[in-house]
Structure formats: structure tokens, C-alpha cells
KEKE-3310 file (N, C-alpha, C; in steps of 0.2 Angstrom, whole numbers, plus 5000, padded with zeros to 4 digits):
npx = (4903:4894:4898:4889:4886:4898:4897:4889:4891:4903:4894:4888:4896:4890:4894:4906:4919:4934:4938:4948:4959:4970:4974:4985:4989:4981:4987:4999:4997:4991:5003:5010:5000:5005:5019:5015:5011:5020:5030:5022:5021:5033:5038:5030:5033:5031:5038:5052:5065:5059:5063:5071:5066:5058:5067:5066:5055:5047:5051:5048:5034:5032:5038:5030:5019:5019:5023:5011:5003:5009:5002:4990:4975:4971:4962:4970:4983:4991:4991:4992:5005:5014:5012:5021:5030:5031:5029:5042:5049:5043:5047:5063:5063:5060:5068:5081:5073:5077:5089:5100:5104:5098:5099:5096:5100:5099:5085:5080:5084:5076:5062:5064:5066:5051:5043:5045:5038:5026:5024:5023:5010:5001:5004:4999:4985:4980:4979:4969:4956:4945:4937:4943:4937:4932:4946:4953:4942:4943:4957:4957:4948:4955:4969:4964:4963:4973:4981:4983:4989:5001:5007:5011:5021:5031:5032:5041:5051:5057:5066:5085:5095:5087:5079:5082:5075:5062:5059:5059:5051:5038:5037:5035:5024:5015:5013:5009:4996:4992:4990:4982:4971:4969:4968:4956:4949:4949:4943:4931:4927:4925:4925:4930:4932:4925:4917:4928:4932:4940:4954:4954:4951:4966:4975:4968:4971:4985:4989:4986:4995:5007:5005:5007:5018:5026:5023:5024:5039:5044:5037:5030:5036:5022:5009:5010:5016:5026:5020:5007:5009:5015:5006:4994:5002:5004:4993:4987:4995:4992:4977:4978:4984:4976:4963:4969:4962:4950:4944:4941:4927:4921:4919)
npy = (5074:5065:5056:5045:5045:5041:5027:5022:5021:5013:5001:4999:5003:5009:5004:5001:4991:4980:4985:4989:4981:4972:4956:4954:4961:4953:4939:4945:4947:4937:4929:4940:4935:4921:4921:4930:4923:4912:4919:4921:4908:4906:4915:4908:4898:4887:4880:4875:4875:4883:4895:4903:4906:4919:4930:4931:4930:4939:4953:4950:4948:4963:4968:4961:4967:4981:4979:4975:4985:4995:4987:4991:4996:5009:5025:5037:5040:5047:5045:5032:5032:5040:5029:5019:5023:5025:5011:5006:5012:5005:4994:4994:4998:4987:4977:4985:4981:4967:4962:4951:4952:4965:4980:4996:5007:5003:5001:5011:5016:5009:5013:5027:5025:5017:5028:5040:5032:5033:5047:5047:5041:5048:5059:5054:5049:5061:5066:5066:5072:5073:5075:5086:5091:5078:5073:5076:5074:5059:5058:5063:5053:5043:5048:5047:5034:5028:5034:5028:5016:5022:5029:5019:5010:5024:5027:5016:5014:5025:5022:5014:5012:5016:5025:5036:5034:5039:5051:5049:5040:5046:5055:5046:5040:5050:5054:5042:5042:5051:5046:5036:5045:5052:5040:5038:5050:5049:5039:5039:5052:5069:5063:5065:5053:5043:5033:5024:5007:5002:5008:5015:5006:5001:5010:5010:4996:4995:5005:4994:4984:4992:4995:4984:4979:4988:4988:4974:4974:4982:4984:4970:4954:4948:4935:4924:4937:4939:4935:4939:4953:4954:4949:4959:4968:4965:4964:4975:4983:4975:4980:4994:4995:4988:4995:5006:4999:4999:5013:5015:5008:5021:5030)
npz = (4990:5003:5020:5019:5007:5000:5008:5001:4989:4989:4993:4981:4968:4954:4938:4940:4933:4929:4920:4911:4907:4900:4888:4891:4904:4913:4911:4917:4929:4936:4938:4945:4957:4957:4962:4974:4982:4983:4990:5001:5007:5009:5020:5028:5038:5037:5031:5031:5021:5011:5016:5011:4999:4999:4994:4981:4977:4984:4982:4966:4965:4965:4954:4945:4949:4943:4932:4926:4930:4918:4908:4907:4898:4903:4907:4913:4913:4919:4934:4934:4929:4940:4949:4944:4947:4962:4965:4959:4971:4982:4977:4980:4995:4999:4996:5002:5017:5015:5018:5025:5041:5044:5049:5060:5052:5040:5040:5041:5027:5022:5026:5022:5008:5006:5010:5002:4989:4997:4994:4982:4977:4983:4975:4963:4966:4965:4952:4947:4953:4965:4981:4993:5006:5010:5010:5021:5031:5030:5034:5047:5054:5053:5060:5073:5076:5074:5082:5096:5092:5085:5097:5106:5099:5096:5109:5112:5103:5108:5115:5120:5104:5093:5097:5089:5076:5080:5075:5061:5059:5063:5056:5043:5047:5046:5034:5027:5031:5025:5012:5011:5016:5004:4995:4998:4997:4985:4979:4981:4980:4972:4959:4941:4937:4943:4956:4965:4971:4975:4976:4984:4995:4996:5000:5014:5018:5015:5027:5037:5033:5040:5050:5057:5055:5061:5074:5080:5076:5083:5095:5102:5097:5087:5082:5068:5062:5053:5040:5039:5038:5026:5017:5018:5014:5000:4997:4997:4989:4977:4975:4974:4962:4953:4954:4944:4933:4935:4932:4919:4916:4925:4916)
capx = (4900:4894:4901:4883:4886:4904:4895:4882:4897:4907:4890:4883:4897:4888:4896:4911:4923:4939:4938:4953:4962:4970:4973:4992:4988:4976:4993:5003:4993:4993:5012:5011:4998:5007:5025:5014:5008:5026:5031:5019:5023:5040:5038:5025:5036:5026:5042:5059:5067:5056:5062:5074:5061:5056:5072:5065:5046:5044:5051:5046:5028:5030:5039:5026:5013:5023:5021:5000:5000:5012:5000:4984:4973:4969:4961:4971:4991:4997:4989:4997:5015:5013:5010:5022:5036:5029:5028:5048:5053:5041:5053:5068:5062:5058:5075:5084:5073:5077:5097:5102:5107:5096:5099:5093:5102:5095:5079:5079:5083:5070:5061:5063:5061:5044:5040:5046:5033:5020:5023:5022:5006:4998:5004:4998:4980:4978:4977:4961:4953:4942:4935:4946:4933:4932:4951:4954:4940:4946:4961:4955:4947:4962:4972:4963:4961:4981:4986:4985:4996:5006:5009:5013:5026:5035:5035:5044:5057:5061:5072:5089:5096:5081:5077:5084:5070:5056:5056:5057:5046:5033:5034:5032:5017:5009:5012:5006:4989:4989:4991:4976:4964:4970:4965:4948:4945:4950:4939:4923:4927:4919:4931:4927:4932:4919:4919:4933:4931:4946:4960:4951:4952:4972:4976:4968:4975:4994:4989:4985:5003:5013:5006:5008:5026:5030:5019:5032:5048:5048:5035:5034:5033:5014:5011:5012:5017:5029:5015:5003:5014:5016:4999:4990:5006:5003:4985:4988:5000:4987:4971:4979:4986:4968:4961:4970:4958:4942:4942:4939:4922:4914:4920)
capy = (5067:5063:5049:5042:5043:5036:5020:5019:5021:5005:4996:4997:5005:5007:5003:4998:4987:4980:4985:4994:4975:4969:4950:4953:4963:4948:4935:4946:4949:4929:4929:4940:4932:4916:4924:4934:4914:4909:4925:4920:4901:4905:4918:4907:4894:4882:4874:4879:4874:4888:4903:4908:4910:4927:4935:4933:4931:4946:4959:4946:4953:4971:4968:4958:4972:4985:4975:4974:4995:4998:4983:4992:5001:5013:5033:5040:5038:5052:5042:5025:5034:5041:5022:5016:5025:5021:5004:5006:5013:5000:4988:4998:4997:4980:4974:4985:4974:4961:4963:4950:4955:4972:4986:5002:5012:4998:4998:5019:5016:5006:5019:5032:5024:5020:5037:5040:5028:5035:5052:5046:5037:5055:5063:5051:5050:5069:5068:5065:5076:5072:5080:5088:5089:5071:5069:5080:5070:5053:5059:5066:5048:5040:5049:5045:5027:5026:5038:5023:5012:5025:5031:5012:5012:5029:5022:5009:5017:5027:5016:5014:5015:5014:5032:5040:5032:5043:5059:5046:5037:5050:5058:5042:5040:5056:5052:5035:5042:5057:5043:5032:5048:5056:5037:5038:5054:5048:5032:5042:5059:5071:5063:5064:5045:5039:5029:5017:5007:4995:5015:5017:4998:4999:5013:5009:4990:4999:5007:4992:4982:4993:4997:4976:4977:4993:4984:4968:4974:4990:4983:4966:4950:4945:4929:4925:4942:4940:4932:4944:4960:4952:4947:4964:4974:4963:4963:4984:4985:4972:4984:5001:4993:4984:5002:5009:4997:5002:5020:5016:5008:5025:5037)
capz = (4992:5011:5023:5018:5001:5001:5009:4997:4980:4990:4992:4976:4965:4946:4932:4939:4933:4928:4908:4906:4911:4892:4890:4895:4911:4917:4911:4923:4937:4938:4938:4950:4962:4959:4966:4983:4986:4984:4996:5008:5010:5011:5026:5035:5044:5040:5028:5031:5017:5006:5017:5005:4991:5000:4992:4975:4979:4985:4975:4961:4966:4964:4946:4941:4948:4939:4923:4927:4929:4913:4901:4907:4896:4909:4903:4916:4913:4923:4939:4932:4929:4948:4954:4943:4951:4969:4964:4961:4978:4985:4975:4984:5001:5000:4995:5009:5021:5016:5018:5029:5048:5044:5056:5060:5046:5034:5041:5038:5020:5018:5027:5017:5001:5008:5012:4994:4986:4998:4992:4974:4978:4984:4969:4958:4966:4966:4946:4944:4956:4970:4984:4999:5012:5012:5011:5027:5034:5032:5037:5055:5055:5053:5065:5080:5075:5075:5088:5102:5090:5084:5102:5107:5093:5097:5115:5111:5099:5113:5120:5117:5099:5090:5098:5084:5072:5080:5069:5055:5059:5064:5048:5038:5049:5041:5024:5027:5035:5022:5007:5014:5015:4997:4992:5001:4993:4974:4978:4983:4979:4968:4956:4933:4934:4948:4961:4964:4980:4976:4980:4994:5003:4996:5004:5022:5019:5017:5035:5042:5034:5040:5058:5061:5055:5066:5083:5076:5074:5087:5102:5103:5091:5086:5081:5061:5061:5045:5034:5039:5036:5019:5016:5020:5009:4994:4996:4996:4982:4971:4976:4973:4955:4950:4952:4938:4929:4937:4932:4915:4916:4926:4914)
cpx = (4901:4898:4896:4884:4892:4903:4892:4888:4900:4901:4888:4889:4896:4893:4904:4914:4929:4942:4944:4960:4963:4971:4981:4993:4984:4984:4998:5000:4991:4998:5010:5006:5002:5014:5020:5012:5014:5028:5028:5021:5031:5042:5034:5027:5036:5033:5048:5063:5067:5059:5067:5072:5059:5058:5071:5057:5044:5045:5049:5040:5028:5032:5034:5021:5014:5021:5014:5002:5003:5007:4993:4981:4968:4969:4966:4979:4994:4998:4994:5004:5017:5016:5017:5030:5036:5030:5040:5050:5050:5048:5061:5070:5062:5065:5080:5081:5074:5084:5099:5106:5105:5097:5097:5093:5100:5089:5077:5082:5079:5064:5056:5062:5053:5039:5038:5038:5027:5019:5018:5012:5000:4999:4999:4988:4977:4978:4972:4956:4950:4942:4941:4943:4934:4939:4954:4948:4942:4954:4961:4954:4951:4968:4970:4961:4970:4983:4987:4991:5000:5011:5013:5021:5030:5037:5040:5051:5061:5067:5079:5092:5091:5077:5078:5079:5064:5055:5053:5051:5038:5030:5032:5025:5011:5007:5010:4998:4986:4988:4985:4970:4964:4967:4959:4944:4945:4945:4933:4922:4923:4926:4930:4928:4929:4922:4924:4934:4939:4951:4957:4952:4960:4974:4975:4970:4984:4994:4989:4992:5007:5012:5008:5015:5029:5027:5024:5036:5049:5045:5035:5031:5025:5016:5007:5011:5019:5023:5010:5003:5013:5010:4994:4997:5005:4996:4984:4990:4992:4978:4972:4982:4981:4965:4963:4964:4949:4939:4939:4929:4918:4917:4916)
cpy = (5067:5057:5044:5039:5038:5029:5018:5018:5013:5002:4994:5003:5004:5008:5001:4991:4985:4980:4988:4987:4972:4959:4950:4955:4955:4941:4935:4947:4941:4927:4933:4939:4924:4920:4929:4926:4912:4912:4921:4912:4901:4910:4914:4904:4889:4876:4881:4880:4878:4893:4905:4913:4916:4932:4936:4933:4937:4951:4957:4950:4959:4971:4965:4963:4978:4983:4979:4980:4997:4995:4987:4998:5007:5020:5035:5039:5043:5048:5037:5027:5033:5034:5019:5017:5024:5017:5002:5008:5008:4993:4989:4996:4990:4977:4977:4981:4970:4959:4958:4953:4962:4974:4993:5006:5008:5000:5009:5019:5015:5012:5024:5031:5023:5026:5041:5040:5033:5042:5052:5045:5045:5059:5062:5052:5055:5071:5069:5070:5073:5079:5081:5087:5083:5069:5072:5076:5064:5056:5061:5058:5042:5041:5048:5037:5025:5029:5032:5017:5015:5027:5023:5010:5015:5028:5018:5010:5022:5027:5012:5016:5018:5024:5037:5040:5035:5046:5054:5044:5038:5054:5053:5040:5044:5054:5046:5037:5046:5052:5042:5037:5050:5046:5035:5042:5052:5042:5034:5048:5062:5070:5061:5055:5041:5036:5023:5013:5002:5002:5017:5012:4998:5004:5012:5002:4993:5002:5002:4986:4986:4994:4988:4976:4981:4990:4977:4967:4978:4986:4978:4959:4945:4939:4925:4934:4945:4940:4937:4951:4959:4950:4955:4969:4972:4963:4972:4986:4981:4978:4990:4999:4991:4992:5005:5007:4999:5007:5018:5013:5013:5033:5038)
cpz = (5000:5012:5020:5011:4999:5002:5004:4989:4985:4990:4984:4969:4955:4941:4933:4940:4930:4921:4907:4906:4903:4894:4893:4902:4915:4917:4916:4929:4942:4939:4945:4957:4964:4964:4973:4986:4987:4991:5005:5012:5011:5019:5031:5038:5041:5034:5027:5025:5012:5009:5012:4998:4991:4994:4985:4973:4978:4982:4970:4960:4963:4958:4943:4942:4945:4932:4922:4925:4922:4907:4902:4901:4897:4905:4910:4917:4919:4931:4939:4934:4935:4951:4952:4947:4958:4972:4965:4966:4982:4984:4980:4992:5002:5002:5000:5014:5023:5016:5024:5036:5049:5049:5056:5054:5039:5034:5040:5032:5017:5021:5024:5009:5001:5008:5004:4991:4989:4995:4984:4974:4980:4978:4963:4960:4968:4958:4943:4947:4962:4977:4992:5003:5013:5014:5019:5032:5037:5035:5044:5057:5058:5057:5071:5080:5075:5081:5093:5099:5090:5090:5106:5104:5095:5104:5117:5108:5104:5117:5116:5110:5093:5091:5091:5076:5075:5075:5064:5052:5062:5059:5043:5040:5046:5037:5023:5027:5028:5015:5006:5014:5011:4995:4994:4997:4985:4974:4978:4983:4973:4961:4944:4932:4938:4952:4960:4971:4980:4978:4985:4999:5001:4999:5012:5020:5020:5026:5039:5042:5037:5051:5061:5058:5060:5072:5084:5078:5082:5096:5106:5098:5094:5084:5072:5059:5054:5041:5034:5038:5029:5015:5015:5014:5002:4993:4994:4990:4975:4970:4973:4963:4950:4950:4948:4932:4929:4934:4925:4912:4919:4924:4911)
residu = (UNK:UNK:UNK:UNK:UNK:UNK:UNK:UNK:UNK:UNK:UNK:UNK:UNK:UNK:UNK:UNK:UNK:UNK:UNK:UNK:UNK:UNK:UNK:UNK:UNK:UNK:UNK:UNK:UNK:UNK:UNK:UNK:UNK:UNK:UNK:UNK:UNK:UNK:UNK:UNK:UNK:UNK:UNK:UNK:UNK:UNK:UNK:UNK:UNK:UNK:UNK:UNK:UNK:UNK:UNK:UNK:UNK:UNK:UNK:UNK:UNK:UNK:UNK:UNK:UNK:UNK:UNK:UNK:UNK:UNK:UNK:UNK:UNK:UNK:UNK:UNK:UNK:UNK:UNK:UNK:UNK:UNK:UNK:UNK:UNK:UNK:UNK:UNK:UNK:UNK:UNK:UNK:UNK:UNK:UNK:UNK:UNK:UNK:UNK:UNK:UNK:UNK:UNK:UNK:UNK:UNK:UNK:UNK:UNK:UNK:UNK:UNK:UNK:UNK:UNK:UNK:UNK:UNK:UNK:UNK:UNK:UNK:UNK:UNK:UNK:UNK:UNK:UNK:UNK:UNK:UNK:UNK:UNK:UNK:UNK:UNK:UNK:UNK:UNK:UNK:UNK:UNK:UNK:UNK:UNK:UNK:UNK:UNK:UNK:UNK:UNK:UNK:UNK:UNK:UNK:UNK:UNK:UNK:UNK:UNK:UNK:UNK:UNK:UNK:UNK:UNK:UNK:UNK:UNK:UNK:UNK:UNK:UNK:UNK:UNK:UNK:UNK:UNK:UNK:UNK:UNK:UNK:UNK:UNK:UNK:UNK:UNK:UNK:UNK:UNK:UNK:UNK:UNK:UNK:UNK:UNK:UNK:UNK:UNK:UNK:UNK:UNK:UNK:UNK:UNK:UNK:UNK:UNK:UNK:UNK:UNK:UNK:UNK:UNK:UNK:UNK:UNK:UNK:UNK:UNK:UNK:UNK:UNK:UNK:UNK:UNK:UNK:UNK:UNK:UNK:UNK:UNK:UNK:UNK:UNK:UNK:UNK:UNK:UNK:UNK:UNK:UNK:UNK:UNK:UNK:UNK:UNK:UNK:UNK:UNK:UNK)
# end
């Protein structure tokens, strides 16, 4: 499939839709949008009193979207399983994050569980097949569309202790980039379960949470920078989870 074509599947993607979604998956996928709205009101400021609801908010989330991907009745299990183990090191990293007084060696566990997840996340949407070309494509794409943040970033970590978080943070960079164009390809690729545009927009959404928490934390603080980190990583996790459902209406 062209870049042309890719357009025209996101514009007018046939036959798809959310039929593999049972009446228990849709119960939890409410659950877990009410707990990312908890999440998010408790990171925005805007009521002091809630910030502590994060610490059960937000992993809350990813358990409940775990649930969603385990109740689906999705044809393609082996992708699900992938996810749902992702989904677990997501849970992982999250909760080192959020370790009161984080520090570097925290913030490299989370990291790596990260990294984890993303691998999984690659495994998982490599079952179905899809087109290479395209994923070495978007992935060219995609590197020259982060190089000036990423170099921003790496810049930055340069300095002083934090130096030591380069490689790390160089390599999760890849597998972030390489995650996002293996879900470009399985979203519009030459793939037996059709078009899916929802693994394709979770995938570049996870690129664009993570570069505003690395620009954040490492460069210098943006302004509702929390909320919006959490906004754009739950909105990623909800996209690439809702796609397990999709597949089964363009098979």
C-alpha cells in the first residue's frame, strides 16, 4: 500500500468498526475512562487536594485497560496476549514514576520497563503481518521529525548526573520510533485484518507522550506539562487497546 493509499484507509476506512467490543469490554472501558478523568484532574492543579488520586488513578487506568483487551472478542489473540503484556510493564513503569522523590535510578527502571512494553508492543503488532516497506518508511519519517527534539533531549541529559541516562535514553528512543512505524504498518499495511487507523494514531500518540515528558523533565518545564503527558499516554494506551476491536469487522 502507498503513502496515498494509507491516506485514503484513514480517511474512509470500510467496514471498520468496533464489533469485536462484548457488553463487558464496553462496562470496562467506562471504568477505565472514568479513572484517566480522575488521573487527569488530580495532575492538573487545578484542586490540590485530589493530587494524591494519581497514585491510584493512574495505574487504575492501565488495569482497567488490560481488563478491556482480555474481555474482547478479538480474531487475533496472539496480538491481544502481546498487548496485554505491554500493557503490564506499562503498569510497571508507571508505578516506578510515581515513587515519591524519584531519581535517576527510578527514573531508569521506569525506563526500561518502558522499553519492555515497547518491545512487546512490536512483537505483538508483527502477528498479523503487514507491509515492511511502509514500516521502514514511516520510520525514516519519524526520525527526522524527532531528531531536533531528540537532539534537544540528549543535550540536555548531557549535563551533569543525568549524563549517564543518554545511551538509555537513545535506545528507548528507537524502539519508541520503531514501535510507532510497526503501528503504521499493521494500521495500513498489506495486513489479512485490514485497515486499522485507531494502531496507527496510538502509536504516533505514545511518540508524541513521551517526547513532552522527556522536553519536561530533562529541558525545561512546559506549561500543564503533567496533564498533558498523561493526557496524550492514556489517550495512546486507549487507541492501541480499542484496535484489538476493530480488526474483527475487516476480516
Amino acid at each position: 500500500m502507498t503513502i496515498s493509499g494509507s491516506a485514503a484507509a484513514l480517511a474512509h476506512p470500510a467496514g471498520w468498526s468496533l464489533s469485536a467490543m462484548t457488553t463487558a469490554s464496553w462496562w470496562l472501558l467506562a471504568l477505565a475512562a472514568l479513572l484517566a478523568l480522575s488521573d487527569w484532574v488530580a495532575v492538573s492543579g487545578l484542586f490540590p487536594s485530589l493530587a494524591k488520586l494519581e497514585y491510584a488513578a493512574k495505574p487504575g487506568t492501565v488495569l482497567a485497560l488490560m481488563a478491556v483487551a482480555a474481555s474482547l472478542g478479538t480474531p487475533d489473540p496472539a496480538r491481544r496476549a502481546w498487548f496485554v503484556v505491554a500493557l503490564t510493564f506499562c503498569l510497571i513503569g508507571d508505578l516506578l514514576l510515581m515513587v515519591p522523590g524519584e531519581r535517576n535510578a527510578t527514573f531508569g527502571g521506569g525506563l526500561g520497563s518502558f522499553l519492555v512494553a515497547q518491545v512487546c508492543f512490536i512483537v505483538g503488532l508483527t502477528q498479523s503481518g503487514g507491509g515492511w516497506e511502509i514500516a521502514l518508511g514511516a520510520l525514516g519519517v519519524l526520525a527526522v521529525v524527532a531528531f531536533i527534539p531528540g537532539l534537544v533531549v540528549v543535550r540536555a541529559l548531557g549535563k551533569g548526573e543525568t549524563r549517564l541516562l543518554v545511551g538509555p535514553v537513545l535506545v528507548y528512543l528507537t524502539v519508541l520510533l520503531a514501535m510507532a512505524a510497526t503501528a503504521w504498518s499493521a494500521g495500513f499495511g498489506a495486513s489479512p485484518l485490514g485497515a486499522n487507523p485507531l494502531v496507527a494514531a496510538g502509536g504516533l500518540v505514545f511518540v508524541l507522550s513521551d517526547t513532552l515528558l522527556a522536553l519536561n523533565r530533562f529541558v525545561r518545564r512546559l506549561p500543564r506539562a503533567t496533564l498533558l503527558v498523561h493526557v496524550t499516554y492514556h489517550a495512546a494506551l486507549f487507541l492501541l487497546v480499542l484496535s484489538l476491536a476493530g480488526v474483527a469487522a475487516s476480516r
